[in-house]
C-alpha angles and dihedrals in degrees: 000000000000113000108240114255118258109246136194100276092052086053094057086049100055093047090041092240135116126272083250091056091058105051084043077058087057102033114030096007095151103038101044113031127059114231092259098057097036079052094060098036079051095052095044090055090051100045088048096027100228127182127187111233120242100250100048082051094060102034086056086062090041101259128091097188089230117137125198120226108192110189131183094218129358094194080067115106091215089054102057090050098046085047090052101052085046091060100038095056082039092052099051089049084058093259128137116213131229122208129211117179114200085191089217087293111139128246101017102112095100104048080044096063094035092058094048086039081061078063095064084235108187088226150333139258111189135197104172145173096266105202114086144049098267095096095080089051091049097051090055089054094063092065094224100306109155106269124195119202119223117192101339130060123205133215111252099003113115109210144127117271134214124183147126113280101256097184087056107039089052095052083056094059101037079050092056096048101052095049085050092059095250104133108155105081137184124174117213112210135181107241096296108203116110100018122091098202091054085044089048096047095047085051108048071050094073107035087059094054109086128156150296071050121072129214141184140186126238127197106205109195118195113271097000087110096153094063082051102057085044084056091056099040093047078051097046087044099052090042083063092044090063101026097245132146108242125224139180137232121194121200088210155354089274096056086045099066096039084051092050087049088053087050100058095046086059092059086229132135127231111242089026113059090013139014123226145207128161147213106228123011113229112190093260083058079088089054114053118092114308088345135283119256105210137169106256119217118220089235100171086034089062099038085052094052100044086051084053092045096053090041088055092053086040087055087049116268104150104173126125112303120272135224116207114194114201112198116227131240120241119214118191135209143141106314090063105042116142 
């Protein structure tokens, strides 16, 4: 059986001083206690080999080097490799990091970061749900910790913000599409109200349709399939109308597959009856027909520079809080061919 570690107490014991007088040993040991007593305190350590733990060190300097990493959804994706680049950077600044999954269920955001705030974490990243009004609640549950936003802003809450530049990364793909020859257009979304990625990205849509092309904007909701495959056919018809070649955009990896399965119901090829590009590029992207081309995010990139972000605020930069845009990567394959 394992002997039981010597503690703090056992220490003071065993060098006939107080629990104070032993984490002034560790903490304070020249300026507070005379030789006599830092002698004893010294002796005692050695004879019962005690060692503070980590976190009692730094929370005796006010710090407990713990890190909260709140995600919408840890089965994401997105999510693992965002969380990747964060602790990597963490790790190497000396930071653990502790993880709260909201697993996509709404208005959890605040027990969330008041469980990881029990923990005495130093500060928050957080990649969160969007819609709703539990954000400001949320912000008010850090206590005023630094917090750094991934993927998804939030009204009233001054932070600073790390994504994937949306604007830019959708002009990319819109440009793509109308050199290829692909000039029917219709943008599949996930419900957009509440959340500002799925806003940002609508929107850079349709800046980047200008005639003589043509684009619309499609809500998919989950298991509503049929007015999916309505979606796609309308699409397929005005493009013959116009003689246009039609094309897809998907906000996400999620729309990407329901709009695959469509696909297939349809009986229907990517890069023949409709063009694709995504937003995202999961590893079966590759897979799917001719290929997928999809947009894809700089996932580690963005975790990293949150976590350099929030070290930066943790080290005292106080100034106003700053947005860093990453641009995105496209990889093109056959959906897309000109």
């Amino acid at each position: 059986m394992r002997a039981a570690r010597p503690t703090i107490t056992d220490v003071a014991a065993a060098a006939g001083v107080s629990k104070a007088t032993v984490s002034r040993f560790f903490n304070h040991r020249e300026r507070l206690l005379s030789p006599d007593i830092a002698a004893r305190v010294e002796a005692a350590i050695a004879q019962l080999g005690y060692a503070p733990s980590p976190m009692a060190r730094a929370l005796s300097r006010g710090r407990s080097r713990l890190i909260g990493l709140v995600v919408a959804d840890i089965a994401n994706p997105y999510s693992v490799a965002v969380l990747r680049g964060a602790e990597q950077v963490l790790r190497e600044a000396g930071y653990l990091v502790m993880l709260a999954n909201l697993g996509n269920e709404p208005g959890r955001e605040r027990d969330a970061i008041e469980a990881l705030d029990d923990y005495q974490v130093d500060g928050f990243i957080l990649n969160t749900m969007g819609p709703g009004a539990g954000m400001p609640d949320a912000a008010m549950a850090a206590q005023g910790k630094p917090v750094v936003l991934v993927d998804r802003r939030h009204a009233g809450m001054a932070a600073d913000f790390v994504s994937l530049d949306n604007a830019g990364a959708m002009a990319e793909v819109c440009a793509h599409l109308l050199d290829g020859g692909w000039h029917e257009l219709l943008y599949v979304t996930e419900p957009v109200a509440g959340v500002s990625t799925r806003r940002e990205r609508t929107a850079a849509f349709g800046d980047c349709v200008r005639a003589p092309a043509a684009g619309t904007v499609f809500e998919s909701h989950a298991g509503d399939d049929d007015a999916l495959r309505r979606a796609l056919q309308a699409l397929h018809a005005r493009a013959a109308v116009h003689r246009r070649r039609a094309a897809v955009v998907a906000g996400n990896a999620v729309v990407t597959l329901r709009v695959a399965h469509a696909m297939r119901q349809l009986g229907w090829q990517f890069g023949r009856e409709l063009g694709f590009v995504g937003f995202d590029d999961p590893d079966w992207a590759a897979l799917i027909g001719p290929g997928l081309s999809c947009i894809a995010q700089p996932t580690d990139a963005i975790g990293q520079g949150a976590a350099r972000c929030l070290i930066d605020r943790l080290q005292g930069h106080a100034g106003p809080a700053r947005e860093l845009l990453l641009p995105g990567r496209l990889a093109v394959r056959g959906s897309s061919a000109a």
